[in-house]
N, C-alpha and C positions, 0 to 999 in steps of 0.2 A: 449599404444601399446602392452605392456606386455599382457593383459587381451586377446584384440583380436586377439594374435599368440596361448594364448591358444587353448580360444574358435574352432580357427582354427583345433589345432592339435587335439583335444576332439570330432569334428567334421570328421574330415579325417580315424580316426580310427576307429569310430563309421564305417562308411561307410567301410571300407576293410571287417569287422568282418561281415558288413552283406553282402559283396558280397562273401564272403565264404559261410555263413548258407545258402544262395541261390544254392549255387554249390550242399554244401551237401544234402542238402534234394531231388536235384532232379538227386544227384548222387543214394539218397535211397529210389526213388520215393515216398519221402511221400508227402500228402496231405500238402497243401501248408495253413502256418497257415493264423492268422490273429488279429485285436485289441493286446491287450499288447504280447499275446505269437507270434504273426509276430514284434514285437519291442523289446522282451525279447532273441528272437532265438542268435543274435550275442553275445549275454552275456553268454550263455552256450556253445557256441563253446571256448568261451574263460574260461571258469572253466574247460572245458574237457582239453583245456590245459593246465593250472595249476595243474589239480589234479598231475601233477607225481611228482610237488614236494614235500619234505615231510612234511613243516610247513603245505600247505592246505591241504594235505592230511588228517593230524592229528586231523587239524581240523572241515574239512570235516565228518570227522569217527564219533566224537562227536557229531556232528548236525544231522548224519543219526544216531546213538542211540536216540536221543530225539521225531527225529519222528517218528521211530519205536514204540517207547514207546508210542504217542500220537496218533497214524493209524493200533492199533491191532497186533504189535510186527513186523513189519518186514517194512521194507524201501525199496525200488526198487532203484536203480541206476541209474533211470530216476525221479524218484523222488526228489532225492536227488538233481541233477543236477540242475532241475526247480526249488528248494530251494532257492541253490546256484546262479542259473544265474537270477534269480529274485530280489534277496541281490545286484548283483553286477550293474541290469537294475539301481535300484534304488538311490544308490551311483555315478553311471554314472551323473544320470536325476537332483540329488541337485548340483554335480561339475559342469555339463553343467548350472545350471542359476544360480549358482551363479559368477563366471568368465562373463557370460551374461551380469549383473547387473555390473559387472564392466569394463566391456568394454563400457557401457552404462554412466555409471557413471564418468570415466575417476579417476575413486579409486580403489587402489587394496584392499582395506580395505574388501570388501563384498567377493571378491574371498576369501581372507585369513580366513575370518569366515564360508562361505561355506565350503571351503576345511575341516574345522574340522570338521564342524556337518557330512557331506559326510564321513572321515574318523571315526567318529563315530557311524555311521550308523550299521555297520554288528554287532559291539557291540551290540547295545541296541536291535535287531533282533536275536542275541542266547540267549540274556540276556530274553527276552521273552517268545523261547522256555523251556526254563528253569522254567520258572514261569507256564507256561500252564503245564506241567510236574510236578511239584510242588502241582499245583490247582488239577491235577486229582488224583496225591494219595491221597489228603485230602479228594478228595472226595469219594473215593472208601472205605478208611478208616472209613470214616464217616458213611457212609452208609451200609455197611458189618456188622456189631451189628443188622442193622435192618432186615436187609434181612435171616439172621442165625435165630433171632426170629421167624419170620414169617416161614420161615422151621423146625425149633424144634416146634413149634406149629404143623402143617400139619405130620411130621413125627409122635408126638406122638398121633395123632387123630388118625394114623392107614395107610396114603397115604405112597406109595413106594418113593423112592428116586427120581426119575424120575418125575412121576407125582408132585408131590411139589416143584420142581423144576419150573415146566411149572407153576404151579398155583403163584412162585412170581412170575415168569415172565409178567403173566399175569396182575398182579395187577398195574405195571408199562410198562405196555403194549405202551403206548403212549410216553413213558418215554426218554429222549436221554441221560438219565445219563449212562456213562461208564459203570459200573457195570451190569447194565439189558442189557445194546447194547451187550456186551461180552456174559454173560450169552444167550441172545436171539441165537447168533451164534453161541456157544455150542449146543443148542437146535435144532436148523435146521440142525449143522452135525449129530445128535441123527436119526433126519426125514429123513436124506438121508441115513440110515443103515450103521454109523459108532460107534462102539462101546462104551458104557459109558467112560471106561478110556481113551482112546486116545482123546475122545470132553472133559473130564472134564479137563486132561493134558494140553491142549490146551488152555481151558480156562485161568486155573493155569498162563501160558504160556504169554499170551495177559495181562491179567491182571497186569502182574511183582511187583505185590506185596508179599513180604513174607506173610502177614494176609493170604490174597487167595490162597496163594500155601498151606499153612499150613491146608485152612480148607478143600479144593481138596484133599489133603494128609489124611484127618480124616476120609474123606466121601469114598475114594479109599480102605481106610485099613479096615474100618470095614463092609463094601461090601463083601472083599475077604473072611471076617473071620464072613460072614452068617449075619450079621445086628442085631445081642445079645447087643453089648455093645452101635450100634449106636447112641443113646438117650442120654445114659450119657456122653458119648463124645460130642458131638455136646451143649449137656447143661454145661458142662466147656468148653469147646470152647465158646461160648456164654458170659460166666462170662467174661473171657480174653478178647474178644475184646471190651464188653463194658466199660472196663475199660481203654484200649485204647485209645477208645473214646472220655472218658472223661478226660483222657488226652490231647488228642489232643485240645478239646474245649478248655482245659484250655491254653495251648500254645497259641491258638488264639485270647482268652481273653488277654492277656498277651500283646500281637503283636500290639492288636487293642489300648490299653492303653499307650504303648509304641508311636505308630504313633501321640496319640494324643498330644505327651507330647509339638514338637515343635507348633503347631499351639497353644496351650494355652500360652506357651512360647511369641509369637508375641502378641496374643490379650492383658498379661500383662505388654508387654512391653507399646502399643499405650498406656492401659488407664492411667500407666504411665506419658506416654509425656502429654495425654490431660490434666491430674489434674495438674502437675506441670510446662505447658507451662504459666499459666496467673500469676502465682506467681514468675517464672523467668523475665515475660516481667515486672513485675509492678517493677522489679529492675532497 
């Protein structure tokens, strides 16, 4: 009985929340959704009212840093929301079947493990952005040694800054790595007659990596001061971040060797039990 008063009340709320989103969208004539974001609507009406307290807010603010960080530096407050009431669809959608299953069942046993995994949920969903954020400075890091080369090369052939700029671009033309996507979007603010410094700032910017501000900041300063020392800067810049780099590989070596240690851990366990299981039984 417990399960199906749930169910009930998980049900009845669900419904008020979307006879609201119905209200408001055609109090602000919008286009009327449909698939997950017409089943998603009532779960942001209900984060827009949450946000004014301050645990969500706090940590609402955190999750719009992460994808700011991960969508070109900046997060919209619709965006943010569709984050959030997407997080909240979905912890809805595992507490509705798992009370399901136990009103079906006539055990509370399945609601009580849904309820966790469901209140576990938004966890392992910041826990994620956090890792995608993670994955893209390794990768921008990692990748910035090469891209410097390839421009101290083109730089000391005799190309302007600009054009060798376009020319890495070009070479990873096709490319969706962060790095070139950013840099490509510096490049087309360049095409629409916005100034070197404000599109490489920007870049700097997008990118929130110290490495990238730092070599924005080498290639800005000796621009201003005529492009005499360019080369040699950019060629210890170059020294530095490949050392970085190979720093970083080695953290990752590290990481990977590390991850391995529990799954060897198990396989010596089994072979363990299989060589010592016939010599236990023959006791």
């Amino acid at each position: 009985m417990a399960g199906i008063g749930i169910v009930a009340a998980l049900l009845l709320a669900y419904a008020l929340l979307y006879v609201r989103s119905l209200r408001t969208e055609k109090r602000d004539a919008a286009p009327a959704p449909t698939g997950w974001t017409a089943a998603a609507a009532p779960f942001r009406i209900a984060v827009r009212r949450l946000q004014s307290m301050d645990p969500i807010d706090s940590a609402l603010q955190r999750v719009g840093i992460s994808l700011a960080l991960l969508e070109g530096g900046s997060c919209p407050p619709d965006r943010l929301i569709r984050w959030a009431g997407d997080t909240l669809g979905m912890f809805y959608a595992v507490l509705l079947t798992a009370w399901l299953l136990a009103a079906a069942s006539g055990s509370w046993a399945a609601g009580a493990v849904g309820t966790l995994v469901a209140c576990c949920l938004p966890g392992l969903r910041v826990r994620d952005l956090g890792r995608q954020v993670e994955e893209r400075k390794r990768k921008l890091l990692l990748e910035l040694p090469v891209m410097l080369n390839r421009l101290l090369v083109l730089v000391n052939a005799g190309e302007n800054v600009q054009r060798a700029l376009m020319r890495c671009a070009e070479v990873r033309h096709s490319s969706d790595h962060p790095l070139y996507r950013e840099l490509r979007a510096a490049l087309s603010a360049l095409d629409r007659g916005e100034g070197m410094t404000p599109a490489l700032e920007t870049f700097g910017r997008r990118c929130a990596l110290p490495e990238v501000k730092r070599f924005v900041a080498v290639l800005l300063m000796n621009m201003r001061r005529g492009g005499e020392d360019l080369v040699p800067a950019l060629r210890d810049l170059n020294r530095q971040m490949w050392d970085r780099r190979r720093a970083a590989a080695k953290t990752l070596g590290e990481l990977a060797s590390s991850r391995l240690t529990f799954p060897l851990a198990i396989i010596f366990l089994l072979i363990v039990i299989l060589v010592g299981a016939p010599a236990i039984m023959a006791f």
